[in-house]
Structure formats: C-alpha cells, structure tokens
N, C-alpha and C positions, 0 to 999 in steps of 0.2 A: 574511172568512176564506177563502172559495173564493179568490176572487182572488190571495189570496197562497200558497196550495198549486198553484194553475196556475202562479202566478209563478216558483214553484221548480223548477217541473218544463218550463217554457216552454221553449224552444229561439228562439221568436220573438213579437218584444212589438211591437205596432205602434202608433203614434201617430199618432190623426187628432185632425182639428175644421179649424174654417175657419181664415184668411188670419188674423194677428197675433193667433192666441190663445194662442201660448205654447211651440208644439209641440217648435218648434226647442232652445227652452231647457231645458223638459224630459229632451228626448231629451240635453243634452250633461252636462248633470245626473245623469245615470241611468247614463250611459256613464263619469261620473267617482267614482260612488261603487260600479258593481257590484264585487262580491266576487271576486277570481281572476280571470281571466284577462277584458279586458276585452271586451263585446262589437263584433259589427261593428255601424257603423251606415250605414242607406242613408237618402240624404234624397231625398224625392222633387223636390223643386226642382230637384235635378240631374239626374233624367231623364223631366221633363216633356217631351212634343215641341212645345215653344212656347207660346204663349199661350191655345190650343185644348185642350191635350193632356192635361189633368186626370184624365178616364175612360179613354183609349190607356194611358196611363202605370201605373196601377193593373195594366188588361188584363195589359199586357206582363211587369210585375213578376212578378202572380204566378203564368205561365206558363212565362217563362225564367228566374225568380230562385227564387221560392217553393218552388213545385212542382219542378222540378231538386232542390235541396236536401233537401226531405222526402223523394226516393227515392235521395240521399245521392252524387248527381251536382253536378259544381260548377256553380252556378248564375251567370245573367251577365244584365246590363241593360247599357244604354245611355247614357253620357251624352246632354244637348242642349248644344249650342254657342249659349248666349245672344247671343253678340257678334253671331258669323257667322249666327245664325238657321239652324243645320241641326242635322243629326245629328252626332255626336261620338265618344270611344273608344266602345269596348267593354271595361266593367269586369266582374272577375270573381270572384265568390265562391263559398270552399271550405266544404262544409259541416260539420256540428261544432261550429261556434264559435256562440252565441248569434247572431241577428241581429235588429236593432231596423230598422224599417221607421218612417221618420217624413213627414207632409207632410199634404195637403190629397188625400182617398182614400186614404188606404194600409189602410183597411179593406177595399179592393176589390180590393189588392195580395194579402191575408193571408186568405184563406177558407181556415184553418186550426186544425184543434179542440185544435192544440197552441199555436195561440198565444194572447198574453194581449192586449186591448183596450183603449188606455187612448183614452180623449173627452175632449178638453179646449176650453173653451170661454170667451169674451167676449164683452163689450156687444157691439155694432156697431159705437160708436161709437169704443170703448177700440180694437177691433182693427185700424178701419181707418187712426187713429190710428198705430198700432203700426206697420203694414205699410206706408204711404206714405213715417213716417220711416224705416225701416230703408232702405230702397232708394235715397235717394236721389232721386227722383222718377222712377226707373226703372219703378215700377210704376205710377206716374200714371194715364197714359194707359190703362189694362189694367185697371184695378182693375171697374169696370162689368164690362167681358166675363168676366174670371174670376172676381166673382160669380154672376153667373147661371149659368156649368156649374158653379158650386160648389152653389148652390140646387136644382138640376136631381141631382144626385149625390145630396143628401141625398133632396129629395123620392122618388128612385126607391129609394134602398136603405137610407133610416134609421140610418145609422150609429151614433147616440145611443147607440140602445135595444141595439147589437150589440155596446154595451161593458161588459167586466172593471170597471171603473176610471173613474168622472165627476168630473173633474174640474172648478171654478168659478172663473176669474181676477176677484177682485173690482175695478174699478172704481178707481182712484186716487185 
C-alpha cells in the first residue's frame, strides 16, 4: 500500500537490480501503460562511461539529472559512445514530466524521498543467460568486469533493502 501512495505521488521511479534481470523490460512496460502523459525514461546503459563506469554513472546522474530537476532546473546527463569508446551528446531533461531512471545503480542515481524503488531480480544463471544473448556477444568479454563493480555496488550500498517494490523473475 505505501508503495503505491509514493507511486502516485512519485515524480521519479527508478529501476535497479543486476545485468539481465528484467529492468529494461520493466521500465518499457511501465512507460507503456502509465496513465497521461507518458513519462520520460533514462536508461543508464546509455550513460555509463564504458565498461568501468557503473558507480561514475549513477554519481553523475543524480547530480546533474536528479538534483537539477528536484530544484526544477533542467536536468542533463551524458550519453557514452559505445562504438567510439568516448563521451557522447549531452541529453537534456525538463523537469515536471515523470522521470523513470532504469539500469544497473540507478538507486545511486535517485537518493530521492520523492522517488519510488523498484528491485528487480534473477538467478545468476537465468540473467547472465539473458544479458550475453541480448548483446550479441558484445558483452562477452565484459561480463566478469561488470560483475564485480556490480557486486562491489551492491556490497557498499545495499540496494535490495532501499527498495519500494521487490521484485522476483522466476527461472524458466
């Protein structure tokens, strides 16, 4: 019941848990059934700073995205240039509109008593599963390094426990 009185009242819902547990689906789920006007969504995959940038990314967000916004100034992040391996535009958001924060850390993005927390979670097995075929074999090589700052993210700030909203992707 809280969850859903914050929900209504949220300005900003963010979606964490680790690498192919669902987030993405979620989040385009949520953006397809909200009520009026729809909200904005930021994925963090598009402004990680590469392979490393798991916890930067977060920082950044909710410094020059978050925080902008809640004092009702337009907020801006960064793409990353996957190809090229650099930085990329600078995107920009107005505030007002809903905004959904989704990815791996975006609870690190959103230290906000106005937003709501949703945790979504799977096997290991199911996710990593999930995430090697989405890519492509693009994350192959990466998957080792960006679990361990994933593990390293949760170990320091618990994300779990800091969520609205747990969710459980069963196993197929």
């Amino acid at each position: 019941m809280l969850a859903r009185v914050r929900a209504e009242r949220a300005r900003i819902v963010a979606i964490d848990g680790p690498s192919g547990s669902g987030k993405s689906t979620l989040a385009d789920a949520l953006v397809r059934a909200w009520p009026g006007h729809a909200p904005e969504l930021v994925r963090l995959d598009d402004a990680y700073p590469g392979w490393n940038g798991l916890e930067r990314a977060g920082a950044e967000m909710s410094h020059a995205l978050v925080a902008r916004r809640a004092r009702g100034k337009a907020g801006r992040w960064r793409r990353w240039d996957w190809v090229a391996d650099r930085a990329g535009a600078i995107e920009h958001s107005l505030p007002g509109r809903t905004l959904i924060v989704e990815g791996c850390g975006a609870f690190a993005a959103v230290e906000s008593g106005d937003a709501v927390g949703v945790w979504i979670e799977a096997s290991d097995r199911l996710r990593k599963h999930r995430a090697l075929a989405r890519d492509a074999g693009g994350f192959d090589p990466y998957w080792d390094q960006w679990e361990r700052q994933w593990r390293r993210y949760v170990a320091r700030t618990a994300p779990a426990r800091r969520a609205d909203v747990r969710l459980r992707v069963a196993d197929a």
